[in-house]
N, C-alpha and C positions, 0 to 999 in steps of 0.2 A: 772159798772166800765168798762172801755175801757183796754183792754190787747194787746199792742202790741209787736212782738219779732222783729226786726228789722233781715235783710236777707242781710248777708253781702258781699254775690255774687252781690248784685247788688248794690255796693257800693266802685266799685274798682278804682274809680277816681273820684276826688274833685264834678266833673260836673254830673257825675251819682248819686253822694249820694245827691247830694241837689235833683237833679231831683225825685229820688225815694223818699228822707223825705218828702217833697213838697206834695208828691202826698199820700203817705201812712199814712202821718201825717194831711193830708187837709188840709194843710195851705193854705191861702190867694192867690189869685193870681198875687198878688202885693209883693209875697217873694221874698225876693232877693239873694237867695240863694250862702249865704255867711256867715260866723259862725256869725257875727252881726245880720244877718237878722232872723240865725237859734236863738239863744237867744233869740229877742223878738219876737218871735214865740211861743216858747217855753211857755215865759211868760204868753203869753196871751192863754193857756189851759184853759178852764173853766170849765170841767166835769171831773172828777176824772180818773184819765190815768196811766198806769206801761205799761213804756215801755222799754223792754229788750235787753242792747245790749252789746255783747260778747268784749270782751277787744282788741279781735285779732284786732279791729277795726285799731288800733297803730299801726299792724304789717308793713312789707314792702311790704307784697302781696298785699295789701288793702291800705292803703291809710298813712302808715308812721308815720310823724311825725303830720301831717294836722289831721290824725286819731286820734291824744295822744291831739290834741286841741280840736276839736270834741267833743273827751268823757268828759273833762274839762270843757264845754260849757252846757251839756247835766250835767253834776252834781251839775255845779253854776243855772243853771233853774231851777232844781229840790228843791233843797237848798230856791229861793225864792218864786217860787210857789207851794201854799199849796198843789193845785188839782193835780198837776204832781208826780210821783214818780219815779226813775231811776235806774234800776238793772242791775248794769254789772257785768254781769255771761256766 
């Protein structure tokens, strides 16, 4: 099983989080790094993955209210795919 904890220093604008998911999540290189594109991404997990990410995500230091959709995005992918699970802690 795949453990990831997501690092939310490097996540402190729209364009860094996609950058950093993108790449620490290996997504496709055809991501379009936008909460759409992060969803069926998301989706398309195929190997069994917990990936950890802190609430502060919402805050204002980090990314707001884009952060409170974010984590929204990241609980509805979770929700539909089986192999993915989402811990915000």
């Amino acid at each position: 099983m795949r453990k990831l904890i997501l690092d939310l220093d490097k996540m402190k604008t729209q364009a860094e989080a996609h950058k950093y998911l993108g790449k620490t999540l290996e997504f496709p290189d055809y991501y379009g790094e936008n909460l759409d594109a992060l969803y069926d991404c998301l989706g398309d997990i195929g190997t069994p993955t917990i990936i950890t990410v802190s609430p502060k995500l919402g805050a204002k230091e980090y990314l707001g209210s884009y952060g409170e959709r974010m984590l929204k995005v990241f609980r509805l992918a979770a929700e539909q795919n089986s192999f993915l699970q989402v811990e915000i802690k």
